[in-house]
LUMSEVO-22116 format. One record per residue (C-alpha): x, y, z; residue number from 1. Coordinates in nm, 3 decimals, always signed. Layout:
N
+---------+---------+---------+-----+
|       u |       v |       w |   n |
+---------+---------+---------+-----+
|       X |       Y |       Z | NUM |
...
+---------+---------+---------+-----+
This chain:
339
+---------+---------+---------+-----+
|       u |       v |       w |   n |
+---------+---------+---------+-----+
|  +0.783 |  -0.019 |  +1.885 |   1 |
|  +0.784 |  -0.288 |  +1.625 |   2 |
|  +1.005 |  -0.608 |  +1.602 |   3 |
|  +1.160 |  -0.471 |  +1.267 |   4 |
|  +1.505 |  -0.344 |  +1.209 |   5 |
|  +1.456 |  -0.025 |  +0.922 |   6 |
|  +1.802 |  -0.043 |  +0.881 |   7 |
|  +1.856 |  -0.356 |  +0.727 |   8 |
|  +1.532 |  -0.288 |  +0.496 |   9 |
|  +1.676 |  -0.245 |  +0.134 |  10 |
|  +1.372 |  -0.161 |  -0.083 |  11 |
|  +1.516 |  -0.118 |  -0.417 |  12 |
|  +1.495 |  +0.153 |  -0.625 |  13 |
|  +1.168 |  +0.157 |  -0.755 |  14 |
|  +0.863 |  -0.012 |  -0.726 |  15 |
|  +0.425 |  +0.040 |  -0.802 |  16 |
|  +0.169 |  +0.091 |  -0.560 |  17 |
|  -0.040 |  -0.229 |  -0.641 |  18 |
|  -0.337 |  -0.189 |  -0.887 |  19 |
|  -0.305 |  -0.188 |  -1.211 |  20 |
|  -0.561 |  -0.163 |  -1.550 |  21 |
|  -0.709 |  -0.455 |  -1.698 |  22 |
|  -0.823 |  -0.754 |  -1.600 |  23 |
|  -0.567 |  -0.969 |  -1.706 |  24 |
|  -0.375 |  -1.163 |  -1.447 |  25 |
|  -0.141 |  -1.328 |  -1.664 |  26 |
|  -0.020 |  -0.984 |  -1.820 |  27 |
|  +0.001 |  -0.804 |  -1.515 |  28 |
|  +0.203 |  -0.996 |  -1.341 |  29 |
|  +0.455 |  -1.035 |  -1.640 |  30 |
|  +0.458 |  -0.675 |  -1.661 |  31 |
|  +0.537 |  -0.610 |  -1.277 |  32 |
|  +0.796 |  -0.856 |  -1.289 |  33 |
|  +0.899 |  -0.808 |  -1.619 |  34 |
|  +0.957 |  -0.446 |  -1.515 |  35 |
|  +1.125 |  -0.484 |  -1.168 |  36 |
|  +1.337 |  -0.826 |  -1.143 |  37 |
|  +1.678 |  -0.837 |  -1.211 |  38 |
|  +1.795 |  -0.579 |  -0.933 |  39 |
|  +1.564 |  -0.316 |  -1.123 |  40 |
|  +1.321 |  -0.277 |  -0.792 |  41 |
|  +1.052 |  -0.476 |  -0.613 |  42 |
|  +0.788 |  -0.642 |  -0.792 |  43 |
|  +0.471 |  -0.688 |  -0.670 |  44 |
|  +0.132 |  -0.892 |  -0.645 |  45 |
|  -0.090 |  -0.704 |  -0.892 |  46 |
|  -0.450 |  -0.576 |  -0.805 |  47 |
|  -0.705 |  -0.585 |  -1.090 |  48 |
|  -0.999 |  -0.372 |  -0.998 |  49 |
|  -1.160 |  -0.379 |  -1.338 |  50 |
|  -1.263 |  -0.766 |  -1.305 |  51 |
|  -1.504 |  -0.604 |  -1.067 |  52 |
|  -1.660 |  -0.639 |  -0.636 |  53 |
|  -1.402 |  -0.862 |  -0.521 |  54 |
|  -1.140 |  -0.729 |  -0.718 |  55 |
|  -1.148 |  -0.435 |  -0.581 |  56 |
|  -0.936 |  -0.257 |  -0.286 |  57 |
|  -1.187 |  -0.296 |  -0.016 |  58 |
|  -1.337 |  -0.653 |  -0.165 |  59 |
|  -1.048 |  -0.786 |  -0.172 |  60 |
|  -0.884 |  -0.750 |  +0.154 |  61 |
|  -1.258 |  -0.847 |  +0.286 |  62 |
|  -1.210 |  -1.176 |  +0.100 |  63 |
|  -0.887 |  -1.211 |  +0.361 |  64 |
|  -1.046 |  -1.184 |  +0.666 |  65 |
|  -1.110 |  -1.459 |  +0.920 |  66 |
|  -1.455 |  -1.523 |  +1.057 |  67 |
|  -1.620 |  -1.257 |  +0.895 |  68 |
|  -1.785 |  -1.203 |  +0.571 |  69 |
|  -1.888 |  -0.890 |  +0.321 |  70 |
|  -2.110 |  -0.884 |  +0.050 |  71 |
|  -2.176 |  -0.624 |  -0.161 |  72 |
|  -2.508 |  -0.394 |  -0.080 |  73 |
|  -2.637 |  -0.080 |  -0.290 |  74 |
|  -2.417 |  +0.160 |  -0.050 |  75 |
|  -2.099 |  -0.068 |  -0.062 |  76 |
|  -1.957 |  -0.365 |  +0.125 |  77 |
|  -2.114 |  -0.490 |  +0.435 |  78 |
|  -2.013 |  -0.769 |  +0.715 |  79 |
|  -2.261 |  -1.049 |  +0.688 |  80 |
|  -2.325 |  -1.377 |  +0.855 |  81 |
|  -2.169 |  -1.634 |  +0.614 |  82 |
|  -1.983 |  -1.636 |  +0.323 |  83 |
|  -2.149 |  -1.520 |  +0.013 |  84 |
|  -2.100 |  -1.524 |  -0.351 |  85 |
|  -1.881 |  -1.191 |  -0.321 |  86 |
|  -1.669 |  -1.378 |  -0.100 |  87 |
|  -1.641 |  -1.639 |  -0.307 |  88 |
|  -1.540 |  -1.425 |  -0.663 |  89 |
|  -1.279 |  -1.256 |  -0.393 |  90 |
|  -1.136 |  -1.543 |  -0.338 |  91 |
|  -1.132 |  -1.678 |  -0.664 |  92 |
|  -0.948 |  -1.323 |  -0.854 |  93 |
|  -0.695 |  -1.345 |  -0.549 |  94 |
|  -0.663 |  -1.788 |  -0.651 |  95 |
|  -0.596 |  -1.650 |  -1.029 |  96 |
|  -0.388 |  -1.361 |  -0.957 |  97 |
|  -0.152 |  -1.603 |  -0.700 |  98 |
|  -0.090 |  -1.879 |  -0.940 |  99 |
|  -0.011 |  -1.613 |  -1.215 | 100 |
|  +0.240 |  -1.527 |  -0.974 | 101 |
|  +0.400 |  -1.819 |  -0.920 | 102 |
|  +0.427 |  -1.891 |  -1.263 | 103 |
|  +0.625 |  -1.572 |  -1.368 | 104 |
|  +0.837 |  -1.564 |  -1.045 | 105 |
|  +1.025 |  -1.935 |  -1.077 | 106 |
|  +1.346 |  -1.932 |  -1.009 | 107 |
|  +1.318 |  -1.543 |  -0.819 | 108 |
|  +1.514 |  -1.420 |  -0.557 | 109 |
|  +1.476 |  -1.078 |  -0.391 | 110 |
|  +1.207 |  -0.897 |  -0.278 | 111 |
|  +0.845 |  -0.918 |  -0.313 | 112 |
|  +0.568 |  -0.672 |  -0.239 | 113 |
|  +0.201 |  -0.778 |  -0.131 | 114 |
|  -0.071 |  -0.512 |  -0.034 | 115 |
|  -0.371 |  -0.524 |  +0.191 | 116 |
|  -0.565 |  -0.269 |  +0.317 | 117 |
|  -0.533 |  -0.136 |  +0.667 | 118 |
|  -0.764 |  -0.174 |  +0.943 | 119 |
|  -0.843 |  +0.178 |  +0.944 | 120 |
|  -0.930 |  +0.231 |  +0.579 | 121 |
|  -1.120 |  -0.083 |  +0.613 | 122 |
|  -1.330 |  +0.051 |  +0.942 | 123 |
|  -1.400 |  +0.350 |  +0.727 | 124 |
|  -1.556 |  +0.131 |  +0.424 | 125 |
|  -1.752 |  -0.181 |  +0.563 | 126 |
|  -2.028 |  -0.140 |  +0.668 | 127 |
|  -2.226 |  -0.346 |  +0.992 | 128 |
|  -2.509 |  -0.468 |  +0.980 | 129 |
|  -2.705 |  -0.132 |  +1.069 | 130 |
|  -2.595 |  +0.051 |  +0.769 | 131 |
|  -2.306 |  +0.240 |  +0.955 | 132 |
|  -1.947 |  +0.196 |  +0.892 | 133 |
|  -1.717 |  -0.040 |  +1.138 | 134 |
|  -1.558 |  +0.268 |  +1.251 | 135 |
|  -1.911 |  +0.379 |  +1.430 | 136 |
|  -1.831 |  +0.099 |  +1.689 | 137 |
|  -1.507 |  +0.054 |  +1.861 | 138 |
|  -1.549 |  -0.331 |  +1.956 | 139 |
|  -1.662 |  -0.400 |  +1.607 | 140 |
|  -1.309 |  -0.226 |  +1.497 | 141 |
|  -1.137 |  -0.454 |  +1.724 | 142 |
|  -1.281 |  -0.767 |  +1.576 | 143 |
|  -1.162 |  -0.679 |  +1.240 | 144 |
|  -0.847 |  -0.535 |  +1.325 | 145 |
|  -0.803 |  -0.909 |  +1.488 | 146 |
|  -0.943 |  -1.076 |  +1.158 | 147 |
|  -0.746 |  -0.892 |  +0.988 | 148 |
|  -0.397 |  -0.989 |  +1.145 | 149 |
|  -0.540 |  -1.368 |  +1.105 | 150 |
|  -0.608 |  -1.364 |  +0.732 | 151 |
|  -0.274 |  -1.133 |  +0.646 | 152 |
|  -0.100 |  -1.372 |  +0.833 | 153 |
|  -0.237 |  -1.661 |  +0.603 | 154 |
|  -0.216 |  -1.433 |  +0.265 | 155 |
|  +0.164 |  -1.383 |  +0.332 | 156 |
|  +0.266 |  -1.796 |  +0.451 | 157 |
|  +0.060 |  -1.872 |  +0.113 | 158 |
|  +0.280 |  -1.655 |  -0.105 | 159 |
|  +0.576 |  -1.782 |  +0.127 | 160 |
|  +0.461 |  -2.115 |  -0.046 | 161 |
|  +0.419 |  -2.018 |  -0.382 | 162 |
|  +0.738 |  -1.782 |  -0.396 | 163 |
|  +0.995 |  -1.979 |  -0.158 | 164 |
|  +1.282 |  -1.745 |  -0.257 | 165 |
|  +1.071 |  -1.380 |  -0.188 | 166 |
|  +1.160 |  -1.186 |  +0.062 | 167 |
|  +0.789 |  -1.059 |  +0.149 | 168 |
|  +0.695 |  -0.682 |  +0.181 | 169 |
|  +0.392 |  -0.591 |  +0.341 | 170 |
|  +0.223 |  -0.307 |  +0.257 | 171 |
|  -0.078 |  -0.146 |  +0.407 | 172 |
|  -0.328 |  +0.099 |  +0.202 | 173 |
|  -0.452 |  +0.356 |  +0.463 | 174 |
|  -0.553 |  +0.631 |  +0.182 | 175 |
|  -0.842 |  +0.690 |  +0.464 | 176 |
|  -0.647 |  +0.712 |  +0.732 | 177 |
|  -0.567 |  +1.081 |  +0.760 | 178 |
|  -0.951 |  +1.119 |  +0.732 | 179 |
|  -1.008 |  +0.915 |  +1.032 | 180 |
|  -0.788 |  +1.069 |  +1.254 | 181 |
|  -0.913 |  +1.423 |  +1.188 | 182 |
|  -1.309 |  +1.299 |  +1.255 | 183 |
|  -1.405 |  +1.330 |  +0.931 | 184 |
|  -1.558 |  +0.988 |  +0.789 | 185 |
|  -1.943 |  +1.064 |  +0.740 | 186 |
|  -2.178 |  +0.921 |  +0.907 | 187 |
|  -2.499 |  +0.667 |  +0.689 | 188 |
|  -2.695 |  +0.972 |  +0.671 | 189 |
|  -2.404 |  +1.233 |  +0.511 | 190 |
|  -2.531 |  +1.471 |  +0.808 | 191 |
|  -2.261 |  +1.399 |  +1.089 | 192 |
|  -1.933 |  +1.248 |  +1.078 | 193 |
|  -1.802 |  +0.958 |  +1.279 | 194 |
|  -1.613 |  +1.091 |  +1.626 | 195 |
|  -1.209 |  +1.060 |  +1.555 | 196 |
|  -1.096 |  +0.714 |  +1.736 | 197 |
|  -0.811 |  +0.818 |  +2.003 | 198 |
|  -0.510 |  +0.831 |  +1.856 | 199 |
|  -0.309 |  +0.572 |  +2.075 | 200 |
|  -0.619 |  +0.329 |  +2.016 | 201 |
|  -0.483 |  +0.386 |  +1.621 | 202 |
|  -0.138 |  +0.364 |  +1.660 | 203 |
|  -0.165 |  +0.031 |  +1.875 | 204 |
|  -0.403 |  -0.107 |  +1.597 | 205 |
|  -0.135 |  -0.022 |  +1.353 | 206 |
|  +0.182 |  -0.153 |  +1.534 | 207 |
|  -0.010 |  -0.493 |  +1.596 | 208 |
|  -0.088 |  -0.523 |  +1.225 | 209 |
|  +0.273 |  -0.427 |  +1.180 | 210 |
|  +0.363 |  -0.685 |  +1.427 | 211 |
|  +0.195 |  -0.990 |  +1.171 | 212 |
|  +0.502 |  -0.926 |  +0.943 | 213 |
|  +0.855 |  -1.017 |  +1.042 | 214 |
|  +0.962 |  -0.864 |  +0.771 | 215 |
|  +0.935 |  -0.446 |  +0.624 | 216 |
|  +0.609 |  -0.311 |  +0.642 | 217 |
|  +0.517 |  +0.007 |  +0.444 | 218 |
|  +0.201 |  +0.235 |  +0.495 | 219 |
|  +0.086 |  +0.371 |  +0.162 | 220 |
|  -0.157 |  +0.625 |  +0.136 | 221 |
|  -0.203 |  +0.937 |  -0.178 | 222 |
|  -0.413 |  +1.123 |  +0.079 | 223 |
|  -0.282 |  +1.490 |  +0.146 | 224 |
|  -0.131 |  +1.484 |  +0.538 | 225 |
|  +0.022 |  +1.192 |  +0.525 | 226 |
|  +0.029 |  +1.113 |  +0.988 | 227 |
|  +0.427 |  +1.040 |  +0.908 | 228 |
|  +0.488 |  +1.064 |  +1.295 | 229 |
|  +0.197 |  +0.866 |  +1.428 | 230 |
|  +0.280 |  +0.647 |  +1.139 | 231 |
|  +0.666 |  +0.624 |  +1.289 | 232 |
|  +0.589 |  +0.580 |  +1.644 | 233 |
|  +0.362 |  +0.292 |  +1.510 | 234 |
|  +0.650 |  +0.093 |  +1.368 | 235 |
|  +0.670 |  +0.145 |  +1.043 | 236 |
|  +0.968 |  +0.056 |  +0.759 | 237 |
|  +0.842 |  +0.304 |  +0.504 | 238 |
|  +0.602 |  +0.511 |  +0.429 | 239 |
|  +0.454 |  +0.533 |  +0.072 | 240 |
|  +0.288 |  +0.903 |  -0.097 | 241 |
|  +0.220 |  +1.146 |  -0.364 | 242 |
|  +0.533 |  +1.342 |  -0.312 | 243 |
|  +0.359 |  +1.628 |  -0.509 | 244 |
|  +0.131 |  +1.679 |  -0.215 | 245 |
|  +0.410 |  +1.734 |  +0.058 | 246 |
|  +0.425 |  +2.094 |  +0.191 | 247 |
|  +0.694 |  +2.195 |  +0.346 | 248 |
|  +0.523 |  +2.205 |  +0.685 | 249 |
|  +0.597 |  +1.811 |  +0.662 | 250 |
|  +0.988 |  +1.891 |  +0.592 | 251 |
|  +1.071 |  +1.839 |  +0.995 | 252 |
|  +0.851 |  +1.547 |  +1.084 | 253 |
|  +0.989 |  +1.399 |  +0.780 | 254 |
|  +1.352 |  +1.449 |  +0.817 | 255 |
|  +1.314 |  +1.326 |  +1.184 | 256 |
|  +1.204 |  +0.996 |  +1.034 | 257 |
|  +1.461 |  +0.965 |  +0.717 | 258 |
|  +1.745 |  +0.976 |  +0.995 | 259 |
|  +1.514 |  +0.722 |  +1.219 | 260 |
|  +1.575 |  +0.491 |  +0.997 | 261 |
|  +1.197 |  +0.519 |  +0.780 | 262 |
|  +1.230 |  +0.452 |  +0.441 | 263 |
|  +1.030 |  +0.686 |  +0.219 | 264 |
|  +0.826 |  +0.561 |  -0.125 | 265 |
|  +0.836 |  +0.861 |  -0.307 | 266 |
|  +0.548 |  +0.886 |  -0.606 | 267 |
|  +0.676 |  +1.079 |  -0.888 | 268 |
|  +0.493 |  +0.931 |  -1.183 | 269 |
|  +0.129 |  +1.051 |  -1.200 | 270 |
|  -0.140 |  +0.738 |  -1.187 | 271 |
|  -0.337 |  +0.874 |  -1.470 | 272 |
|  -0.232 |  +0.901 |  -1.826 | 273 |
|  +0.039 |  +1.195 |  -1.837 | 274 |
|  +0.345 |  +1.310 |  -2.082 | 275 |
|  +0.585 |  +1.170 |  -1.862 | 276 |
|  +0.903 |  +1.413 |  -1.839 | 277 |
|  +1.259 |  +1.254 |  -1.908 | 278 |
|  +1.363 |  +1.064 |  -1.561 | 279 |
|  +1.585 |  +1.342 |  -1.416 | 280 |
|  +1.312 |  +1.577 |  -1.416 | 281 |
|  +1.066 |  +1.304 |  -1.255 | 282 |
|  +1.298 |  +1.317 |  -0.970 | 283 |
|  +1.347 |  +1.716 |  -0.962 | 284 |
|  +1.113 |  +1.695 |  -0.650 | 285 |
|  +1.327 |  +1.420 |  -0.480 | 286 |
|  +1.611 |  +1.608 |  -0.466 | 287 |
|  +1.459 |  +1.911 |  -0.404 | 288 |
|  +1.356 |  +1.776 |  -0.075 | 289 |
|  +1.614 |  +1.605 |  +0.006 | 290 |
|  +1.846 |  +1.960 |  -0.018 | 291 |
|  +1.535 |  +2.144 |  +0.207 | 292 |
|  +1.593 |  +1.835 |  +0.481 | 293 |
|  +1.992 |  +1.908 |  +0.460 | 294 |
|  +2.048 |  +1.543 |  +0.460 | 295 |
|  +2.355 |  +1.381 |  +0.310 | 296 |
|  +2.307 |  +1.306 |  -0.085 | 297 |
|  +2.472 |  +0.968 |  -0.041 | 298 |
|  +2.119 |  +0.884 |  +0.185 | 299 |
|  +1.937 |  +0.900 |  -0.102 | 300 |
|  +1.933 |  +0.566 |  -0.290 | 301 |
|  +1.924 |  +0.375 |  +0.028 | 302 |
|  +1.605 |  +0.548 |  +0.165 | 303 |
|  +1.428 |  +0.655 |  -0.094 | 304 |
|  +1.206 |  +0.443 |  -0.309 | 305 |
|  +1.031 |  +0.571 |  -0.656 | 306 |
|  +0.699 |  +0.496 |  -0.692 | 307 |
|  +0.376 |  +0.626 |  -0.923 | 308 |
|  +0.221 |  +0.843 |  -0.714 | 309 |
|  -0.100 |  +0.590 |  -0.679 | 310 |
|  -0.218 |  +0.278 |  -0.791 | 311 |
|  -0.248 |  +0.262 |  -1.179 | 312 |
|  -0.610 |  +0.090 |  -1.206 | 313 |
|  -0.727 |  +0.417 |  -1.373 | 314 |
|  -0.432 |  +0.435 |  -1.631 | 315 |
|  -0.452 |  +0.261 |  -1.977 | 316 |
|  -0.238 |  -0.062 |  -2.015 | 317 |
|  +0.040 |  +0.146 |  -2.231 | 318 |
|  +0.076 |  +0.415 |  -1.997 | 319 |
|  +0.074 |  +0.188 |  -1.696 | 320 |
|  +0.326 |  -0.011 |  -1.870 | 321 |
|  +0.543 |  +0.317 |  -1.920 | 322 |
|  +0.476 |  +0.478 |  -1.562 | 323 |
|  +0.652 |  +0.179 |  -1.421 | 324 |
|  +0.925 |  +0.144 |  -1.661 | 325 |
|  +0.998 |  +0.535 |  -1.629 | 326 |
|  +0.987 |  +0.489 |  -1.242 | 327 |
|  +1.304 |  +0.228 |  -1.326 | 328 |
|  +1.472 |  +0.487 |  -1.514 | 329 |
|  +1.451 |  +0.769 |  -1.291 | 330 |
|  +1.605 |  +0.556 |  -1.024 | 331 |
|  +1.859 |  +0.456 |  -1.192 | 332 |
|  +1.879 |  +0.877 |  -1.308 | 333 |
|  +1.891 |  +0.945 |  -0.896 | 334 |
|  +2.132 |  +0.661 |  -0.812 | 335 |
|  +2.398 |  +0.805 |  -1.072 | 336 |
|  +2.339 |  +1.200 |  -0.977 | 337 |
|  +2.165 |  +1.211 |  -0.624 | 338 |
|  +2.270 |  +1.608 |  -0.640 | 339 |
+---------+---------+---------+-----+
């Protein structure tokens, strides 16, 4: 199990999922913190996917790695012999969005959320050499499981640095993940699919990236079938989704894992531009749930964390600017009436 104790983990009451529209570093960040300091929730370190390869989900967490390189190839990122010039604009968004950081956060106490993506949704993405994905070749999903741990483990002691009073929150992006475990990641040629890696090869990747972190780790992913139990018996804090996609088939697993301990990030807002309903009907669902589990109201606010239901990098600037501050309000709508 992992070295983390859920029950100390207070998330807040709201928080975002990490991108956001734009390619504005500066305005992001005083939006996310703008929006969450102050006791309101947990800001975050902002993703800006506009600003193009690098800035992107999958370029950017290749920029982190240790010892191995991507570049950017017709069918998507690929591992490469030496740093590159997509390595090098990866690094230098990540430099710009860091020291727009610090400069909005003096002076802040509480916690902080970074994101990375996780070694599986990474497998699934970069390519080798060959053409075919890392998760074609179990050694080659070792290494960068490995490099991976390395460079998170740098990422988080540099924001340490840069934000001495954060208490870091690591989150993982595994929107593949569910994918992976069913077999269903296609092969170079779209014909076949890649085999499904055994499942306690996954879960000890997962607890060892878990294990970088002394501090919470979340899993977020706005797939359908969220693995909550594998994602449990991994280690996790929390475990971040689109609530609208939960069936009721999930209700035990999930239950099982509320009164574990496992926090849940519960998306409510949509990514995309929406009419956003007043803040007791965004959490409608929450409760909902929460009476179908039978658990205690009074669990609510201290295990349940409002999110949008993905990352915002498709949303225009106003809305994104709304989705968050309406996540704040229908917190603070489920704090005062959790029945």
């Amino acid at each position: 199990m992992s070295n983390h104790d859920n029950t100390a983990f207070r998330p807040g009451p709201a928080t975002g999922v990490g991108s956001m529209p734009g390619q504005d570093a500066q305005e992001a960040v005083k939006t996310v913190v703008g929006t969450f300091a102050d006791g309101q929730g947990t800001p975050y370190l902002p993703e800006l996917p506009a600003r193009g390869p690098g800035a992107d989900m999958i370029g950017r967490t290749a920029g982190l790695l240790v010892d191995l390189y991507a570049r950017v190839e017709p069918s998507g990122w690929r591992i490469g012999d030496r740093p590159g010039r997509d390595t090098r604009r990866a690094h230098g968004w990540l430099r710009q969005d860091l020291d727009a950081l610090e400069e909005h956060t003096q002076g802040y106490r509480g916690p902080l959320k970074v994101q990375a993506v996780g070694p599986w949704t990474l497998a699934a993405a970069l390519e080798l050499r060959g053409g075919e994905v890392a998760l074609s070749d179990p050694g080659a999903c070792r290494d960068l499981a490995g490099s991976l741990a390395e460079g998170v483990r740098t990422h988080l002691a540099e924001v340490a640095r840069r934000v001495p009073g954060a208490q870091l929150v690591l989150q993982y992006d595994e929107p593949s993940l569910t994918a992976v475990l069913r077999g269903q990641i296609k092969t170079a040629s779209g014909y076949r699919t890649h085999r499904a890696p055994d499942r306690q090869t996954v879960e000890a990747a997962l607890r060892d990236l878990f294990d970088v972190h002394d501090g919470p780790v979340v899993v977020h992913s706005c797939a359908p079938d969220v693995p909550f139990a594998l994602l449990r018996r991994s280690g996790v804090d929390a475990v971040s989704f689109d609530l609208s996609l939960l069936t009721e088939r999930d209700d035990e697993i999930i239950g099982e894992a509320v009164e574990a301990g496992t926090k849940l990030f519960a998306g409510v807002v949509p990514g995309t531009d929406a009419a956003l309903s007043d803040p007791a009907g965004s959490v409608g669902g929450v409760r909902t749930l929460w009476r179908r589990l039978g658990l205690r109201p009074g669990l609510l606010s201290d295990s349940v964390t409002l999110t949008p239901a993905c990352g915002l990098a498709g949303a225009s600037p106003g809305y994104a600017r709304e989705a968050l501050a309406h996540c704040v309000r229908a917190a603070r709508s489920l704090a005062d009436n959790p029945e």
